[in-house]
C-alpha positions in Angstrom: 10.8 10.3 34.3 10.7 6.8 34.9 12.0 5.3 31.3 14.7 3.5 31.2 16.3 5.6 28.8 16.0 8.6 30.4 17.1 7.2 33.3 20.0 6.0 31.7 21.2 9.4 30.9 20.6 10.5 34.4 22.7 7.9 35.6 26.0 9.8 33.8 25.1 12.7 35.5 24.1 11.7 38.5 27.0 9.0 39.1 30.1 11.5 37.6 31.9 12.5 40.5 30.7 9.2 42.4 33.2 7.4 42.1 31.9 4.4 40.6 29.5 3.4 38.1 27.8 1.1 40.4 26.9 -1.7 38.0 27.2 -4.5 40.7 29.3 -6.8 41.9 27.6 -10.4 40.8 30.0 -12.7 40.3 33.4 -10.8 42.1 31.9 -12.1 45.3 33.9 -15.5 46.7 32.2 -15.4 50.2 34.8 -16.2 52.0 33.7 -14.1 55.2 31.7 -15.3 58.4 28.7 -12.6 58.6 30.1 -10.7 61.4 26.7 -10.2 63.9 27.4 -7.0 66.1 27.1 -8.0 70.0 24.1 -7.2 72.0 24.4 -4.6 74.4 21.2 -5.0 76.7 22.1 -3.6 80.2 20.6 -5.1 83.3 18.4 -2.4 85.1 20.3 -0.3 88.1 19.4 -0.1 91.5 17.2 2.9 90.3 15.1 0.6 87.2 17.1 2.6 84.5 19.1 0.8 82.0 22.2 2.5 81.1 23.6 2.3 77.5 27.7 3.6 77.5 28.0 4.5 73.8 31.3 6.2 72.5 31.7 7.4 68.9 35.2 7.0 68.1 37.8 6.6 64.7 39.6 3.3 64.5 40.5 0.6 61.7 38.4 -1.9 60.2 40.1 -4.8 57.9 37.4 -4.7 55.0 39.4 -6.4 52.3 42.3 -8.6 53.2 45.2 -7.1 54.0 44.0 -3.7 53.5 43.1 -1.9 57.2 41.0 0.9 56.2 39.8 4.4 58.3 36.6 4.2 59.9 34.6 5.5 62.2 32.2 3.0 64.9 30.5 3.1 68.4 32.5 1.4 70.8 34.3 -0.2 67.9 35.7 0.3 64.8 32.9 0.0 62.6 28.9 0.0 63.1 27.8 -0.8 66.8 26.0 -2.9 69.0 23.1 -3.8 69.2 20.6 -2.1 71.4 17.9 -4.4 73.5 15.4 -2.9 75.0 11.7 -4.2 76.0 8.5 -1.9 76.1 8.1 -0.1 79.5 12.0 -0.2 80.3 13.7 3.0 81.0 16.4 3.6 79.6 19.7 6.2 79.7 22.0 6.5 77.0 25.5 8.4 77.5 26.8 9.1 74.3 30.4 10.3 74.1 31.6 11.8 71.0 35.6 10.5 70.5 35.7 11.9 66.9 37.5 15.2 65.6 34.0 16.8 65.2 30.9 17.4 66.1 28.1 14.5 65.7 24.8 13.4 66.9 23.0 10.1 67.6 19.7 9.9 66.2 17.1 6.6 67.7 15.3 6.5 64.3 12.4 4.9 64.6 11.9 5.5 68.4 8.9 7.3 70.1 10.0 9.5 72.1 10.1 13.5 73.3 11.8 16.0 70.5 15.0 16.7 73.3 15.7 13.2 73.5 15.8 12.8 69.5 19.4 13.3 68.6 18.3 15.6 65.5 20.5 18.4 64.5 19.4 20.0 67.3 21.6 18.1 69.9 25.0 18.4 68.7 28.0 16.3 70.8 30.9 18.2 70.8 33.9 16.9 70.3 34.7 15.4 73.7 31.5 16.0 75.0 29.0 13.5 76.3 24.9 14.1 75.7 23.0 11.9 78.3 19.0 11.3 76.9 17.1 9.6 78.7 13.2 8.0 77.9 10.2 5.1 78.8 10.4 3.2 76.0 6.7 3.0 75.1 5.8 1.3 71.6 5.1 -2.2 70.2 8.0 -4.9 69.2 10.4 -2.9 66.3 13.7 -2.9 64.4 14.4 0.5 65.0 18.1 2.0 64.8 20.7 4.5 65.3 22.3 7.0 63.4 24.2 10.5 63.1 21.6 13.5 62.1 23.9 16.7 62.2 22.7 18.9 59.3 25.2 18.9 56.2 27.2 15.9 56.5 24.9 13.0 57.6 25.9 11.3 54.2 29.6 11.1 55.4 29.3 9.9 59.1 26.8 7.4 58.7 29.2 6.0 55.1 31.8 6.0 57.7 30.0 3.6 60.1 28.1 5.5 62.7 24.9 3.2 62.6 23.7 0.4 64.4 20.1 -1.4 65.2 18.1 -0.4 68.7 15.4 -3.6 68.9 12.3 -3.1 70.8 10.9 -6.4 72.5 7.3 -6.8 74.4 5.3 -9.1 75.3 4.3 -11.2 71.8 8.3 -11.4 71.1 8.8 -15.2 71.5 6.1 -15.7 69.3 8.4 -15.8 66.5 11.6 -16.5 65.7 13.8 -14.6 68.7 17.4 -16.1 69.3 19.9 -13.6 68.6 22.5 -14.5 65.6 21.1 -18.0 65.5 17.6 -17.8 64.1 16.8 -14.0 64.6 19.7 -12.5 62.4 20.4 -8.5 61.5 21.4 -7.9 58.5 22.7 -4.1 57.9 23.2 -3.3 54.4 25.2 -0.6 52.8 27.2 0.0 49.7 30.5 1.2 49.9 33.5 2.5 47.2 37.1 1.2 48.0 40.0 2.9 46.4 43.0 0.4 45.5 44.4 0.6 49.1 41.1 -0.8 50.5 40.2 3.0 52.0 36.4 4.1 51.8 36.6 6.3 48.9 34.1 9.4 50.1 33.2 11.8 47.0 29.5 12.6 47.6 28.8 14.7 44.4 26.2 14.2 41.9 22.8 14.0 42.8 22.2 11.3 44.7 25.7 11.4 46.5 28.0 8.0 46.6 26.6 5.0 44.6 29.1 2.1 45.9 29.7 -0.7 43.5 30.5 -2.7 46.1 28.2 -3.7 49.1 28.8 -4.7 53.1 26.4 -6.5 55.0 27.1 -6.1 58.8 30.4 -4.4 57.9 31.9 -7.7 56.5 32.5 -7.6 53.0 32.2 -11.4 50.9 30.1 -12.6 53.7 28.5 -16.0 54.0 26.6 -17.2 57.3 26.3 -20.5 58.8 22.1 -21.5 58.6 21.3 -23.2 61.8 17.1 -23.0 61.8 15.0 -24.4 59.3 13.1 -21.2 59.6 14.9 -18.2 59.7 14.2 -14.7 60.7 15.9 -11.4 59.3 16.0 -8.4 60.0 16.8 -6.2 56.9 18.3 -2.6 57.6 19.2 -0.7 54.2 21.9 1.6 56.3 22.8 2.9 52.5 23.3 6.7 52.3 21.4 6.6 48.7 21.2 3.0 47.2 17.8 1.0 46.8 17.6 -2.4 47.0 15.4 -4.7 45.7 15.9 -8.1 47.7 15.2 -11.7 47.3 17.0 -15.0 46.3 18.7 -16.0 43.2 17.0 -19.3 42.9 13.6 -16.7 43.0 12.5 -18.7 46.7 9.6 -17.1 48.2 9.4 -15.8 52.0 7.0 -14.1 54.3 7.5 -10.3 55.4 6.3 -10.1 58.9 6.7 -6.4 59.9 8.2 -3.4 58.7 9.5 -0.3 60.1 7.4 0.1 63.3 6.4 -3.7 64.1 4.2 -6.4 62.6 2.2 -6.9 59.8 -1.5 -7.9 60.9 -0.3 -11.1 59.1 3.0 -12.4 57.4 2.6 -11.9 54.0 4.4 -14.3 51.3 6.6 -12.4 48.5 10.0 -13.4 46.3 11.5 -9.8 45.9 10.8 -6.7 48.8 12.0 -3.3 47.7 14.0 -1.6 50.8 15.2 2.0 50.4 17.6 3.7 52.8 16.1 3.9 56.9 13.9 1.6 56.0 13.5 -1.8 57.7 11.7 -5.1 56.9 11.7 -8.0 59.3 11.4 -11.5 56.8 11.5 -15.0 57.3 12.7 -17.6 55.2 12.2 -21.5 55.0 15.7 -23.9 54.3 16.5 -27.4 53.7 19.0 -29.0 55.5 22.5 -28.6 53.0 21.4 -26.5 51.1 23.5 -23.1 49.8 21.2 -20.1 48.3 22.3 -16.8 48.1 20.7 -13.6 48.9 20.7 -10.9 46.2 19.9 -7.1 45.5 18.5 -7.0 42.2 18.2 -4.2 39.4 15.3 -2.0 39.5 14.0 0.5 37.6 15.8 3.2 38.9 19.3 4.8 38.7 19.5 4.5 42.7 18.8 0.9 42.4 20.8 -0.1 39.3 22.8 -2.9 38.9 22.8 -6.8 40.5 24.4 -7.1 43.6 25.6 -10.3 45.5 24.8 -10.1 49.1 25.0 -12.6 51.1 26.1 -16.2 51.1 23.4 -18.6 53.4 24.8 -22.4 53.9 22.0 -24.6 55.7 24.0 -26.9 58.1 23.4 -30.4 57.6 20.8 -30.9 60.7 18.8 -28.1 61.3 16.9 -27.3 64.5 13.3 -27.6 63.6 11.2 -24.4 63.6 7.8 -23.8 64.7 5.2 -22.7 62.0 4.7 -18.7 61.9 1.2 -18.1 63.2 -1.5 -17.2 60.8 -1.7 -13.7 62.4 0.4 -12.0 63.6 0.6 -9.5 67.3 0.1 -6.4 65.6 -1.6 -3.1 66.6 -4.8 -1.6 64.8 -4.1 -0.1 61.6 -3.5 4.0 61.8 -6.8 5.3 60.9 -6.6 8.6 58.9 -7.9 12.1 60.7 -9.6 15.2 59.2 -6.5 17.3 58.2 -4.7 17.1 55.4 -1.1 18.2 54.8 0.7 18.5 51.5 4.4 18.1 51.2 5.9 18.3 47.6 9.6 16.9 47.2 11.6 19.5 44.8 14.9 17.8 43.7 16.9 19.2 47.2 13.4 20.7 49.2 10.0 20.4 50.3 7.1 22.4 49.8 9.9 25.0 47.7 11.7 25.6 50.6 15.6 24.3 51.9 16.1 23.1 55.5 16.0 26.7 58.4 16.8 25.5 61.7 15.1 28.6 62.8 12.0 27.3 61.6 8.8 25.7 62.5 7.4 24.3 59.5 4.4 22.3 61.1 2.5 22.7 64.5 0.4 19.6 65.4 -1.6 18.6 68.5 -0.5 15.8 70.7 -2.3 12.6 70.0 -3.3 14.0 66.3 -4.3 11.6 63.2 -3.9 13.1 59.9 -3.1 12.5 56.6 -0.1 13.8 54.9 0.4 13.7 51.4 3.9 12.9 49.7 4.0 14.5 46.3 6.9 13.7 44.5 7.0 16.1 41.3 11.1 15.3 40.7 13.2 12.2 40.5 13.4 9.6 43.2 13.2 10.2 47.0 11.8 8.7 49.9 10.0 10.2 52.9 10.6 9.9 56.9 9.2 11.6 59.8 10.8 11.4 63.2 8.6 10.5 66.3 5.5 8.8 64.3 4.0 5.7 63.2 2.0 6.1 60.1 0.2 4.2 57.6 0.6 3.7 53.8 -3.1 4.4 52.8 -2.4 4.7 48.7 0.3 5.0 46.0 -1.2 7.0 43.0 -4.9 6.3 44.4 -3.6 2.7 44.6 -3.9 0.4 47.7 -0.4 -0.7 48.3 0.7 -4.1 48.2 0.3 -6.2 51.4 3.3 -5.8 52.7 3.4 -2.1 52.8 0.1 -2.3 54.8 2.1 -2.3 58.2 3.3 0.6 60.6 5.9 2.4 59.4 7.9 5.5 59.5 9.9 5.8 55.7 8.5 5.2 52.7 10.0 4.6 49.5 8.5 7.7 46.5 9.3 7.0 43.1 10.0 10.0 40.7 6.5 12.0 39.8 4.5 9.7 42.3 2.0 10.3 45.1 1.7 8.7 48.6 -0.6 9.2 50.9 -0.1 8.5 54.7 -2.1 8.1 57.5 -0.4 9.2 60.6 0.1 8.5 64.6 1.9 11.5 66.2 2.4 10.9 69.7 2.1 12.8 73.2 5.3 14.4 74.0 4.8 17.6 73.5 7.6 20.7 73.5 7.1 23.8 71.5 10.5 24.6 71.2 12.1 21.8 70.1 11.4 19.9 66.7 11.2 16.6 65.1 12.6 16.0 61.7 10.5 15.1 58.2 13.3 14.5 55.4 14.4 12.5 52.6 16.4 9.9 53.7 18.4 9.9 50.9 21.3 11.6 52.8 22.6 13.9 50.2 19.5 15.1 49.7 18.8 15.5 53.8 22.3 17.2 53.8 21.5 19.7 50.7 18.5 21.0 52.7 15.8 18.5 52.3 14.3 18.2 55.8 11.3 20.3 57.5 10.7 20.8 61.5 7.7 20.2 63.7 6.6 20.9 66.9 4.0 19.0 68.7 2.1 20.5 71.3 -1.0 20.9 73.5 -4.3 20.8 71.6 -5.7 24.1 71.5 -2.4 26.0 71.3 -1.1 25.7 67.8 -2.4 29.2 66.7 -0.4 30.6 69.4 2.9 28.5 69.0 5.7 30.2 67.6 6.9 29.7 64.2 10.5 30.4 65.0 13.1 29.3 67.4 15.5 30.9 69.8 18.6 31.5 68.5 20.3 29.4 70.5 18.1 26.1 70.2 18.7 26.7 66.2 22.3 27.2 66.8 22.1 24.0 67.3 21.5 22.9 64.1 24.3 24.6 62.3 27.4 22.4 61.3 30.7 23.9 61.5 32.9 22.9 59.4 
């Protein structure tokens, strides 16, 4: 399964009715484009302590290529949207109007937090309607984000630009590098398809759905940014609906990886190349010298989903840069997830788990509030990854392997090559509601969309024998996409 001949032929089938190829761009790339950086949105606290988030999905236009407006969809824009600030033990409202011809959702993936607040398939916005969750925000430091989760077409709204990053501050955040757009940089990465009118082409056949052969990096396409630190810190969101990337520097630089999905590494840990599939996000920094120009590149892996060489993003070092303190030799990070006594198996099929499709009617998995466990990420197909809404778990082994150092972290997706196993130790938390599920799923959306997601409930200890297995009718109602 993992030859690259074999994979070769795979690639026909999976990439006919793609749209593209998807051999890269390298070298079509002039950089001609500021990096756009999204503006905060960080609300001072009301007369009541809560911080209120207005968030409106809506269609618009966004200028991609020059002289070509294309149709998009944003939050509170065009395209993407803002980025949310929040710091640990700040409560927080969102009110999330849907502006768009159909039915959505707004997912806080990454955030711990009870099931009805989610945004999973089970809270559909109708169109015109406004869904108002509200939360403690209660976890360590994080690049987290936001997306769309209604079941059957999260491929399409999130390619059409429903996404943005939600970042979680606390108490160790100054430690490292922390001014917004200067030295503390997001970089949202997705690949995109452009037909000769500059419009997103959207054909999501195949097997893995749209493969673009062109890539946007906070929705600016060519983009270059102006280096102002001599130590830089970015964080890396693959917002792609399929695509892997495998990212480093074309003159082969090293840099240090100082947290992943759900916060920091014990310690930053120094690599040249970081492998970052879709929902999952890597916080790096990099060292420059004043002048200097390097470029930032996704490179070809072994795998169809992360074929080809792709030019990212242009980095010019000013002339003077502001002088950077050193990282510290350890970093504020939690204790590692320890594993618990029970063990679950979940094996990805090409569009299942465990032999089964996606039932919103379902309860898949009951666990106690508070639990540790390990569950165990057979992959007996072609490539996938793995997330599960709510948690915080640890990579303990690939193939009975440790995992490389900087894999060691918290996080919530993890990347499952074709006939591999993972194992992961994992944190579930205390909200507990027996009628309303988190999400497990691959997050490579087509996949998610074909039926590739379980449910579970998490509940009082003592009560999972007696926890239904189904849900009412009208809480899996929910779930169901029209259209």
């Amino acid at each position: 399964m993992r030859r690259r001949g074999f994979l070769g032929l795979m690639a026909l089938a999976a990439l006919a009715g793609c749209g593209t190829g998807a051999a890269g761009n390298t070298g079509s790339i002039t950089f001609t484009n500021p990096l756009r950086i999204p503006p905060v949105l960080d609300p001072l606290p009301g007369a009541d302590g809560v911080k209120r988030y207005p968030l409106a999905l809506r269609p618009g236009e966004t200028e991609f290529l020059p002289g070509q407006p294309a149709r998009t969809w944003g939050i509170n824009g065009s395209y993407l949207g803002p980025t949310l600030r929040a710091r640990r033990g700040d409560r927080v409202a969102m009110a999330v109007t849907n502006l768009l011809p159909e039915a959505s959702t707004l997912h806080w993936h990454g955030m711990r937090l009870p099931a009805a607040m989610d945004g999973g398939p089970h809270q559909m916005i109708a169109a015109g309607g406004t869904w108002t969750p509200a939360w403690t925000v209660d976890q360590p430091a994080a690049t987290t984000w936001y997306h769309p989760h209604p079941h059957g077409v999260t491929a399409e709204h999130v390619y059409r630009g429903l996404a943005g990053m939600f970042i979680v501050d606390d108490e160790h955040s100054a430690e490292l590098p922390h001014t917004y757009g200067v030295d503390d940089v997001p970089l949202i990465v997705q690949d995109k398809v452009f037909d000769a009118d500059g419009q997103l082409k959207e054909d999501f056949g195949g097997t893995w759905g749209l493969l673009g052969d062109q890539v946007l990096v906070n929705g600016t396409h060519s983009p270059f940014f102006e280096v102002k630190a001599s130590r830089t810190r970015f964080r890396i969101l693959n917002g792609a609906g399929a695509h892997v990337f495998t990212i480093g520097f074309a003159d082969n630089r090293e840099f240090q990886v100082i947290a992943s999905d759900a916060g920091l590494l014990p310690e930053p840990v120094t690599v040249d190349r970081v492998k970052v599939s879709p929902g999952e996000r890597f916080e790096v920094v990099v060292d420059f010298r004043p002048g200097e120009t390097v470029l930032l590149k996704g490179f070809d892996g072994d795998s169809v989903i992360e074929a080809g060489d792709y030019d990212l993003l242009e980095l010019r070092a000013a002339a003077t840069l502001a002088p950077s303190p050193a990282l510290p030799a350890t970093l504020a990070a939690r204790p590692p997830v320890e594993p618990g006594p029970k063990t679950r198996t979940f094996k990805l099929g090409g569009s299942n788990i465990n032999g089964r499709n996606m039932d919103p009617a379902r309860i898949d998995e009951v666990v106690p509030a508070g639990a540790r466990e390990v569950w165990e990420i057979d992959n007996i197909t072609y490539d996938h990854n793995f997330h599960v809404h709510e948690v915080a778990f640890r990579i303990l082994d690939i193939d009975g392997a440790e995992p490389p150092p900087h894999l060691r972290g918290p996080k919530d997706t993890v990347y499952v090559p074709g006939k591999t196993k993972v194992r992961l130790a994992v944190a579930f938390g205390r909200h507990t509601d027996a009628t309303m599920p988190y999400m497990y799923h691959c997050h490579i959306l087509k996949h998610e969309d074909k039926g590739m997601m379980g449910q579970f409930v998490i509940v009082e200890p003592g009560t999972e024998d007696s926890t239904p297995r189904t849900l009412s009718p009208t809480a899996a109602g929910h779930a169901h996409h029209e259209g």
